[in-house]
C-alpha positions in Angstrom: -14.1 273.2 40.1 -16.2 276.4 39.5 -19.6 276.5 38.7 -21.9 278.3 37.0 -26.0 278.0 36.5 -27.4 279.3 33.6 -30.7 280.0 32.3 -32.7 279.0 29.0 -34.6 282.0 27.1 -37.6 281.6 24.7 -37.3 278.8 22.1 -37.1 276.2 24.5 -40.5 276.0 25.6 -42.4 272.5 25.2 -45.6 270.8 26.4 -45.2 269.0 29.4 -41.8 270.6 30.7 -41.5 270.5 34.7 -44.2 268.3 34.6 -42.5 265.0 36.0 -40.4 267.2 38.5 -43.7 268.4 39.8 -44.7 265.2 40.9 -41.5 264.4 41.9 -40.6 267.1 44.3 -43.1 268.9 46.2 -41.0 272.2 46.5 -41.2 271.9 42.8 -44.7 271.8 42.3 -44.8 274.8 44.5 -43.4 277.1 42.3 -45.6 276.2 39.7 -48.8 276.9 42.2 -47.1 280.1 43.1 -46.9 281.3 39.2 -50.3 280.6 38.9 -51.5 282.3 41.9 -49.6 285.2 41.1 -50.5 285.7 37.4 -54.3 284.8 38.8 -54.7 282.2 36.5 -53.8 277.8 35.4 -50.5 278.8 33.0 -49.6 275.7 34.6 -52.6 273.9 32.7 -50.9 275.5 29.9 -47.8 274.4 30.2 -48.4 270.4 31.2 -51.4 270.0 28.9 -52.2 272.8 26.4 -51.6 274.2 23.0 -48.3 274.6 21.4 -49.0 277.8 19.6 -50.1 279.6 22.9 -47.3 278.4 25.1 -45.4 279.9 22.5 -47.3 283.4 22.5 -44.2 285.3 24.5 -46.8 287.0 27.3 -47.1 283.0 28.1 -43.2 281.4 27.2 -41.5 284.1 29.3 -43.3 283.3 32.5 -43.7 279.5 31.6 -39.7 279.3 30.9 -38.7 281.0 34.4 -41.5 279.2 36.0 -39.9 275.7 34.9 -36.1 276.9 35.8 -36.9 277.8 39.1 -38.7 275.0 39.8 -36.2 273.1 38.2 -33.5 274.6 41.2 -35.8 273.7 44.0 -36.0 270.0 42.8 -32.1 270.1 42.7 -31.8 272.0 45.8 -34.3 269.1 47.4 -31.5 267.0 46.7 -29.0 268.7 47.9 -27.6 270.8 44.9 -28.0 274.5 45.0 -26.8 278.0 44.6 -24.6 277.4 47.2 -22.0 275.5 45.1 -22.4 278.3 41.9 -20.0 281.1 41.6 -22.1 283.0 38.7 -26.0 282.8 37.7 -26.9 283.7 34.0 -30.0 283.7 31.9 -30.3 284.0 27.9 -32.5 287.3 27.6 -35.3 286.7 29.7 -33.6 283.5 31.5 -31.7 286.8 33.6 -35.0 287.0 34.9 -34.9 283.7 36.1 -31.1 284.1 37.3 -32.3 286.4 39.1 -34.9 285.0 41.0 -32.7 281.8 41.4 -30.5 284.5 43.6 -32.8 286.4 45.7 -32.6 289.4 43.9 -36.4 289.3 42.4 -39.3 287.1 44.5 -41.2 284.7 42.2 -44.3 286.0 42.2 -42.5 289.6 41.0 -40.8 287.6 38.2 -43.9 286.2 37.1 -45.9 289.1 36.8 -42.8 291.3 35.7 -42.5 288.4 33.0 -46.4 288.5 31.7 -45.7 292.7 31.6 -42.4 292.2 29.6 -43.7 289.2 27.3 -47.0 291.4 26.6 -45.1 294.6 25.9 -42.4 293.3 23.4 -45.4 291.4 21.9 -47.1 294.9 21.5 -44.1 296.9 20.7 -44.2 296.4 17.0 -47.5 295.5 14.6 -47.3 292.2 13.3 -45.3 291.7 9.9 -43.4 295.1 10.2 -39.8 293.7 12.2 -38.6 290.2 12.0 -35.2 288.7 13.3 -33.0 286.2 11.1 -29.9 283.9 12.3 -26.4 284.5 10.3 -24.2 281.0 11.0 -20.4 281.6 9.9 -20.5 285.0 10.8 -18.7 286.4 13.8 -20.3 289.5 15.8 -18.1 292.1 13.7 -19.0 290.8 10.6 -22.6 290.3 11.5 -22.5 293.9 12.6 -21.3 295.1 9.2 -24.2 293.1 7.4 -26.8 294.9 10.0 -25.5 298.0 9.2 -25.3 297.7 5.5 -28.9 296.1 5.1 -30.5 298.9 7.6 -30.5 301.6 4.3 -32.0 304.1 6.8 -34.4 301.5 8.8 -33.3 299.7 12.0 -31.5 296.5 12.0 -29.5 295.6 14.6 -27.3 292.6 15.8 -29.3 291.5 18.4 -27.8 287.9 19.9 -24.1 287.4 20.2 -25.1 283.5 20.7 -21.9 282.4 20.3 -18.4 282.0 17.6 -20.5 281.3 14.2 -24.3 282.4 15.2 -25.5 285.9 15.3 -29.0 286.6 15.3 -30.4 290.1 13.9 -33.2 291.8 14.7 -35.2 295.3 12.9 -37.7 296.2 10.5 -38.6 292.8 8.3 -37.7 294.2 4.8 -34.2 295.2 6.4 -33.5 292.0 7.7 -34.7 290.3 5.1 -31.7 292.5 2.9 -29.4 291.4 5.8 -30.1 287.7 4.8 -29.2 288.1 0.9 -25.6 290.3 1.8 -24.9 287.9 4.8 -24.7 285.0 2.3 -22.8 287.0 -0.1 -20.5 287.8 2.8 -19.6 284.1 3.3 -22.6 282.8 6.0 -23.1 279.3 6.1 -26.6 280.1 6.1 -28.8 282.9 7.1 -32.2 282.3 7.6 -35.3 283.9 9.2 -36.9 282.9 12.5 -40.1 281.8 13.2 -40.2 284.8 15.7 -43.9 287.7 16.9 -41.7 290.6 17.2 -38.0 291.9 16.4 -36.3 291.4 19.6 -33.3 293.3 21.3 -33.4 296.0 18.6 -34.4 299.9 19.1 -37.9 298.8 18.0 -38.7 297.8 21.1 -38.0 301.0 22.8 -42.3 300.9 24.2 -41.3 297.9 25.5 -38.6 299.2 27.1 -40.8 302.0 28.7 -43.2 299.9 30.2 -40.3 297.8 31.9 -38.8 300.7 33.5 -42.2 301.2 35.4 -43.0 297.9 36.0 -39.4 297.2 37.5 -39.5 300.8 39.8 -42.5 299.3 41.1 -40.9 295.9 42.2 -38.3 295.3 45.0 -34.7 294.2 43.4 -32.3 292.7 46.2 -28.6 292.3 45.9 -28.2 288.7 44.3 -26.7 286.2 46.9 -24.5 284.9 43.7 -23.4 287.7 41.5 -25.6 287.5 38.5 -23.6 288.0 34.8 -26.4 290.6 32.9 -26.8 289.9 29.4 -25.8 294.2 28.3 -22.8 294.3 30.3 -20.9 290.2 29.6 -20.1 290.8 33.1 -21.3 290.2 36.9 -23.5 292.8 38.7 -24.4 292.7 42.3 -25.6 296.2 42.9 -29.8 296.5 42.8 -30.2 299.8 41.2 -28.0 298.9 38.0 -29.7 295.8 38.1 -33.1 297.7 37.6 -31.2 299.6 34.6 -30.0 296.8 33.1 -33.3 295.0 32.7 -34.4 298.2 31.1 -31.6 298.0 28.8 -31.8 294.6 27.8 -34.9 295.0 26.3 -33.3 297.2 23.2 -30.0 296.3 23.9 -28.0 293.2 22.4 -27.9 289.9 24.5 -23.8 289.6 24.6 -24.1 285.9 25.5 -20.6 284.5 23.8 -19.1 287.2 25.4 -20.9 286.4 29.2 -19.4 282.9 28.7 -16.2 284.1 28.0 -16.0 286.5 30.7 -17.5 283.7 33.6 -14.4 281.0 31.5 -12.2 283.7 32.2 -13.2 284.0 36.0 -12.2 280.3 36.3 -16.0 278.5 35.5 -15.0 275.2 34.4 -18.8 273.6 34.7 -22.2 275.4 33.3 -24.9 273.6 34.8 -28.5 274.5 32.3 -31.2 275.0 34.6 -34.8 274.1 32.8 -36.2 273.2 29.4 -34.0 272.7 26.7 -30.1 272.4 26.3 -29.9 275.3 23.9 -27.6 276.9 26.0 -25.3 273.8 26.7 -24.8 273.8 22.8 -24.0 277.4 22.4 -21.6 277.2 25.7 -19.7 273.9 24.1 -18.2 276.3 21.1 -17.5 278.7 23.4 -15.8 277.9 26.5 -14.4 274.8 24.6 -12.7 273.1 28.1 -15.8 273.3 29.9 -18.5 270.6 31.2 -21.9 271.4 30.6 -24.8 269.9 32.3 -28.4 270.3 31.0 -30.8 269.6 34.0 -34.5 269.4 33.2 -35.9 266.3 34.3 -35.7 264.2 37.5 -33.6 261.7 35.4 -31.1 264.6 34.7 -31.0 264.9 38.4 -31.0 260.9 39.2 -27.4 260.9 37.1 -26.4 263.9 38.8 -26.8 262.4 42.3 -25.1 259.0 40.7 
């Protein structure tokens, strides 16, 4: 049986998540002291005890999420579970990060702070109220594509999730996506229906974004992954540090080809997707994709006590 772990990205953030494994496994709570120490400040407080609406700010989801994942790997790797037994590591947008990091390539204290730069600078990227992103269900990525493309009418909007067979999320300036939603429905979409989102995500808008990654990530060491790591703007597995680097850079604009990653690792023989951290949005998506497979969310120390059973 292959395996393959794959990471959450933002949406799945909660109050309280990684809080039980933290007191369960000391290697756990580690991770979450090493976050803190490297970001210089409690997000830890944050995350166990604090306010919704500011976990939810991305500078604080993107390093909160990663934060939770990894620590979520050392719990299972306490108990005997770990990379060792994956073929493939993935992450959904900024869950690459956290892939990442699961494999070696980036330390933890360099995601963190690469995670804070990256949450702060697609936060940034656009003024509030100009983009805005909106999910088409029923669509498929071509004909999602066509509805971007028709709704742009000379402004940006861009398919910017391939999630998986019948949900496409777009992303561009608000008034274009918002003309994406009406011709979407007439196009047949179950529904389409803007998110409760800061920023227009994976769309050329974020190109500053994208800029202020590409320093931040020449100033940071990238090692080759010990499992090859499936980046979300190729749907394929990359081992090589220096397009690595790129990719991250590319990501930021570029489209997050997540149906087409879980094809590709399905096609590679992956018959098991193990979810590492908050949420099981990703077991969801994978189940109408790779329709054979076994998913397994893992988030809590219960997840890992029926593991171990």
């Amino acid at each position: 049986m292959s395996r393959a772990f794959v990471f959450p990205g933002q949406g799945a953030q909660t109050i309280g998540m990684g809080k039980a494994l933290a007191e369960a496994y000391p290697a756990a709570k580690a991770v979450f002291d090493e976050v803190d120490a490297a970001l210089g400040e409690k997000l830890s407080a944050l995350i166990w005890e604090g306010d919704i609406a500011e976990l939810t700010l991305t500078a604080n989801a993107q390093p909160a999420l990663m934060a939770t994942s990894i620590a979520t790997l050392r719990a299972l790797e306490a108990e005997g579970f770990g990379l060792a037994d994956a073929a493939f590591v993935a992450g959904h947008s900024l869950g690459e990060y956290s892939a990442l990091c699961a494999a070696g390539s980036l330390s933890l204290s360099d995601t963190a702070r690469l995670l804070r730069i990256r949450g702060a600078a697609m936060q940034s990227a656009v003024p509030v109220g100009v983009g805005a992103m909106a999910a088409l269900l029923g669509l498929d990525f071509a004909q999602a594509t066509e509805v971007a493309t028709a709704a742009a009418e000379g402004e940006v909007c861009q398919a910017a999730n391939d999630n998986d067979p019948g949900q496409v999320v777009v992303s561009g300036h608000k008034a274009a996506v918002e003309r994406a939603v009406v011709l979407a429905k007439e196009k047949g979409a179950k529904r389409a229906v803007m998110l409760p989102v800061s920023a227009p995500f994976h769309c050329a808008l974020m190109q500053p974004a994208a800029d202020r990654m590409a320093e931040a990530l020449a100033a940071v060491e990238i090692k080759a992954p010990s499992v090859p790591v499936v980046q979300n703007v190729l749907a394929h597995a990359e081992t090589d540090p220096e397009a690595i680097r790129d990719n991250l850079v590319r990501q930021v604009t570029g489209s997050v080809r997540w149906r087409e990653s879980v094809e590709w690792m399905a096609g590679q023989g992956v018959t098991e997707f193990w979810e590492i951290g908050a949420g099981k949005a990703l077991s969801g998506m994978i189940r109408r994709i790779a329709k054979d497979s076994v998913q397994k969310a893992v988030g809590t120390p219960e997840d890992i006590a029926a593991l171990k059973a």
